[in-house]
C-alpha atoms as a printed R data frame, in Angstrom:
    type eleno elety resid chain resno        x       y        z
1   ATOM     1    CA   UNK     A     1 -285.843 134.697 -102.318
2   ATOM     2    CA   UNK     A     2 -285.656 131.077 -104.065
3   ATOM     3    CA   UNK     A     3 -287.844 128.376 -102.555
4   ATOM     4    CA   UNK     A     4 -285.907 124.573 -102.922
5   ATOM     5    CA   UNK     A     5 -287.253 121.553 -101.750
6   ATOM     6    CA   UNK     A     6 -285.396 119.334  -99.849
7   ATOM     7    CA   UNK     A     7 -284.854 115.914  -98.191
8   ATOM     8    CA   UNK     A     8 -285.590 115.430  -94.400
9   ATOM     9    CA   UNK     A     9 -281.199 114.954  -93.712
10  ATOM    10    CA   UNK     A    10 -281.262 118.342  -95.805
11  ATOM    11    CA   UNK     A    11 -283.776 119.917  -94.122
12  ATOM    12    CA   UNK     A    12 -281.936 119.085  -90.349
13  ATOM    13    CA   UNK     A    13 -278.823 120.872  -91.723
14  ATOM    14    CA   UNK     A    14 -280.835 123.864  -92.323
15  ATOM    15    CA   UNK     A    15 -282.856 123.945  -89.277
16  ATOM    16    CA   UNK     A    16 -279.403 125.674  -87.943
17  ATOM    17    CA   UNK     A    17 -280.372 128.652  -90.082
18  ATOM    18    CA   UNK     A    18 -283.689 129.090  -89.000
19  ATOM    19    CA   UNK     A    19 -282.422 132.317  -87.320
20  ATOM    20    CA   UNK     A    20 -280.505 133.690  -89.995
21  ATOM    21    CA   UNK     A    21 -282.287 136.772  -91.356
22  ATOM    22    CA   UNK     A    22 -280.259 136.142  -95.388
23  ATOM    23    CA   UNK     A    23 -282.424 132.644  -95.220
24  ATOM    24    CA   UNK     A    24 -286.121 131.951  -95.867
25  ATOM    25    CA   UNK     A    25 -286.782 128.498  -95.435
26  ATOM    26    CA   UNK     A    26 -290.126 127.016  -96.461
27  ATOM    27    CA   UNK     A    27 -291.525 123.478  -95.623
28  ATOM    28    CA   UNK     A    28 -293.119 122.118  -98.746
29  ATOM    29    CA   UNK     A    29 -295.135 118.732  -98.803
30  ATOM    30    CA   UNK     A    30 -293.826 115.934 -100.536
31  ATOM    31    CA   UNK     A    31 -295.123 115.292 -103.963
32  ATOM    32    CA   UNK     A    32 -296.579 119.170 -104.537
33  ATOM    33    CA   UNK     A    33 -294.914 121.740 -107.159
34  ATOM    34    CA   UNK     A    34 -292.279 124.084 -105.088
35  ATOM    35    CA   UNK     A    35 -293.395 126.981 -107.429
36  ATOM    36    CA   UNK     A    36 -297.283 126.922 -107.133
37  ATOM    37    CA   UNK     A    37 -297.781 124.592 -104.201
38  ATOM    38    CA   UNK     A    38 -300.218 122.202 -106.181
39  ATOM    39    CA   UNK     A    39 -300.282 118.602 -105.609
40  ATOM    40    CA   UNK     A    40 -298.460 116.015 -108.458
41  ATOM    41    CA   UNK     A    41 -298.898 112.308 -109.656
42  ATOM    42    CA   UNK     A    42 -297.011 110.112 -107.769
43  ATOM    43    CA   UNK     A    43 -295.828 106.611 -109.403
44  ATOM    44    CA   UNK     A    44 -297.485 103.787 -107.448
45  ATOM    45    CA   UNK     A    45 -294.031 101.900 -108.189
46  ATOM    46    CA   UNK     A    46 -292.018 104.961 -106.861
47  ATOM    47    CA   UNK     A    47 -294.516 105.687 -103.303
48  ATOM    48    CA   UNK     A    48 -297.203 102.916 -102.383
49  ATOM    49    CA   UNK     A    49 -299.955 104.491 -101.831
50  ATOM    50    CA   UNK     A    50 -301.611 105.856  -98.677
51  ATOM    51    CA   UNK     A    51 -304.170 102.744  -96.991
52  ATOM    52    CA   UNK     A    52 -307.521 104.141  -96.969
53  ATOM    53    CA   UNK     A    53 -307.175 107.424  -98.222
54  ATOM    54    CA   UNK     A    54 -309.430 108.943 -101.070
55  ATOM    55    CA   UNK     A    55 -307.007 109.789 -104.065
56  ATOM    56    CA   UNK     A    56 -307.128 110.570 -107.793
57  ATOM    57    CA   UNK     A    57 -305.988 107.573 -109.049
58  ATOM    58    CA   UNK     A    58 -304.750 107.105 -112.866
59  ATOM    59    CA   UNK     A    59 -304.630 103.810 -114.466
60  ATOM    60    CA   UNK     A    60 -305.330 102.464 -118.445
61  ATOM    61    CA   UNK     A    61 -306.080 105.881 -119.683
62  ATOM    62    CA   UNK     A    62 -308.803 106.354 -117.080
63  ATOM    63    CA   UNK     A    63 -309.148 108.777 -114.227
64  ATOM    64    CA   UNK     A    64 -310.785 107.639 -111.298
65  ATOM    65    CA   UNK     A    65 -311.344 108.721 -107.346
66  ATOM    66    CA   UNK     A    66 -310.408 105.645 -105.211
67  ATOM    67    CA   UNK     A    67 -309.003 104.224 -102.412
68  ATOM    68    CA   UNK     A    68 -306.153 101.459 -101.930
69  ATOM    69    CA   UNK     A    69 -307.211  98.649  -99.202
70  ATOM    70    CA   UNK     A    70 -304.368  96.947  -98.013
71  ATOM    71    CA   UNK     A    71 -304.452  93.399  -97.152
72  ATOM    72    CA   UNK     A    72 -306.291  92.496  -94.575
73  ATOM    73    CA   UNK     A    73 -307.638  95.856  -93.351
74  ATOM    74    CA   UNK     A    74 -311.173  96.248  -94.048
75  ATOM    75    CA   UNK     A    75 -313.579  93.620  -92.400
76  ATOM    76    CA   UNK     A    76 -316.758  92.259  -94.796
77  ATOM    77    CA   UNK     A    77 -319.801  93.000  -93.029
78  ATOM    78    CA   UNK     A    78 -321.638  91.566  -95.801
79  ATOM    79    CA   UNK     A    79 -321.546  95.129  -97.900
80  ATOM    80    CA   UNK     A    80 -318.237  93.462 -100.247
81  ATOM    81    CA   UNK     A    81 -319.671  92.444 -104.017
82  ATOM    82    CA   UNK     A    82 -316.949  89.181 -104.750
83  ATOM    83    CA   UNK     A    83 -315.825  86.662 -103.130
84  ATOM    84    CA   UNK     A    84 -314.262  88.312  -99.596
85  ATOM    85    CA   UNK     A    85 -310.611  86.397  -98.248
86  ATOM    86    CA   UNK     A    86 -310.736  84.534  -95.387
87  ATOM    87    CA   UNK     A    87 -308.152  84.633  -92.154
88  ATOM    88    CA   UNK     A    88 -307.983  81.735  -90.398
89  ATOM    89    CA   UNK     A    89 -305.778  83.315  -87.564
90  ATOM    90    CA   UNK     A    90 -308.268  86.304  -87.030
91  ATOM    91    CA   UNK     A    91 -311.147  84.347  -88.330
92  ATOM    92    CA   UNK     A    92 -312.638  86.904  -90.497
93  ATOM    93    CA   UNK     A    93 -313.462  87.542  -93.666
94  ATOM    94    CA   UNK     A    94 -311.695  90.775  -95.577
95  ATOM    95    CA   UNK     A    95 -311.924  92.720  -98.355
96  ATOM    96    CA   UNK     A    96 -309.492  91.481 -100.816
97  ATOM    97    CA   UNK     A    97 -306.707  93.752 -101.432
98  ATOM    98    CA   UNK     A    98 -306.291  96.347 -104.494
99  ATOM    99    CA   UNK     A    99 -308.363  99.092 -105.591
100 ATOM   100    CA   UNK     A   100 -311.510 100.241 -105.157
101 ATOM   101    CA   UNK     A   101 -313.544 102.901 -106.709
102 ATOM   102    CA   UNK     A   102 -314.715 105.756 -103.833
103 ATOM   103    CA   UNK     A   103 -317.898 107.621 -104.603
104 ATOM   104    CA   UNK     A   104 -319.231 109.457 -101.256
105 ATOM   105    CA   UNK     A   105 -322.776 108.418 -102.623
106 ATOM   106    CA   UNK     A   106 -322.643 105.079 -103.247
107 ATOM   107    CA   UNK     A   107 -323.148 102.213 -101.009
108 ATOM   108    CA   UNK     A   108 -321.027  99.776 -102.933
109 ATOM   109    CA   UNK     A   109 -317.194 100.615 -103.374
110 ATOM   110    CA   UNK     A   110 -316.049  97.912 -107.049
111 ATOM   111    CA   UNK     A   111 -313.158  97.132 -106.824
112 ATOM   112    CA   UNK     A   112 -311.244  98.237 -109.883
113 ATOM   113    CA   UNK     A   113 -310.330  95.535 -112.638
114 ATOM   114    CA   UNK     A   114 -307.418  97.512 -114.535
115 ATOM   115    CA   UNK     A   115 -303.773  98.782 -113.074
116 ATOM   116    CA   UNK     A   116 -303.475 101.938 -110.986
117 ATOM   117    CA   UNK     A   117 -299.714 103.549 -112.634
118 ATOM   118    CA   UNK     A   118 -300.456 106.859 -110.440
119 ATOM   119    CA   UNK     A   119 -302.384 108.735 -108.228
120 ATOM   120    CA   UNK     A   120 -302.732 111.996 -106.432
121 ATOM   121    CA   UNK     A   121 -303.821 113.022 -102.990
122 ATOM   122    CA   UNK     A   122 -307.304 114.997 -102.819
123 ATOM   123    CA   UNK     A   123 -306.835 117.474  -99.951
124 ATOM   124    CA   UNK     A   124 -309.288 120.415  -98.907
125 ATOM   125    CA   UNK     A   125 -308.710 124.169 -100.441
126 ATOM   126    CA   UNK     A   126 -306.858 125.559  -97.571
127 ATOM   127    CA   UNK     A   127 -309.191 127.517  -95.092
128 ATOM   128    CA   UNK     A   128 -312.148 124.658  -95.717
């Protein structure tokens, strides 16, 4: 049988054939090869990235593991190496936004001074 990816309107117009013993239909994440399952790059101008999340990211022929901070989203608590933003409303001070390198070991998280084109998703070999 032929796996085929397809869209979430697609996928509710199959959902009627769920019974139908001529059709396998298989769920496949977004952004992972149909044939072998394994995740792909995704174009930060095509998908933002996911806030907080530790990816693979690709940028100015380097390779890095990192995390995107939105705006906003993490509070200083004194650990930040720059100058943190300020919010008046919430009056806080914040990470500033962008990219950050994410090492499990290290204490201090730089934030990354070239342009992230891609990244990929680290996820856990199924079973761990």
């Amino acid at each position: 049988m032929n796996t085929v990816r397809v869209t979430a309107s697609e996928y509710k117009k199959l959902q009627k054939d769920w019974n139908n013993p001529n059709y396998k239909i298989k769920v496949i994440p977004k952004n992972t090869c149909p044939t072998c399952g394994q995740a792909q790059w995704v174009r930060v101008k095509d998908t933002p990235p996911p806030a907080e999340k530790t990816l693979v990211a690709f940028g100015s022929h380097k390779f890095v593991k990192a995390q995107y901070v939105p705006k906003h989203s993490i509070e200083d608590t004194d650990n930040y190496q720059g100058d943190p933003e300020y919010c008046e409303k919430d009056d806080q001070y914040y990470w500033p936004e962008g990219w950050y390198e994410w090492n499990e070991c290290e204490d201090t998280h730089w934030m990354l001074d070239f342009e992230i084109t891609h990244y990929m998703i680290l996820e856990s070999p199924e079973g761990e």
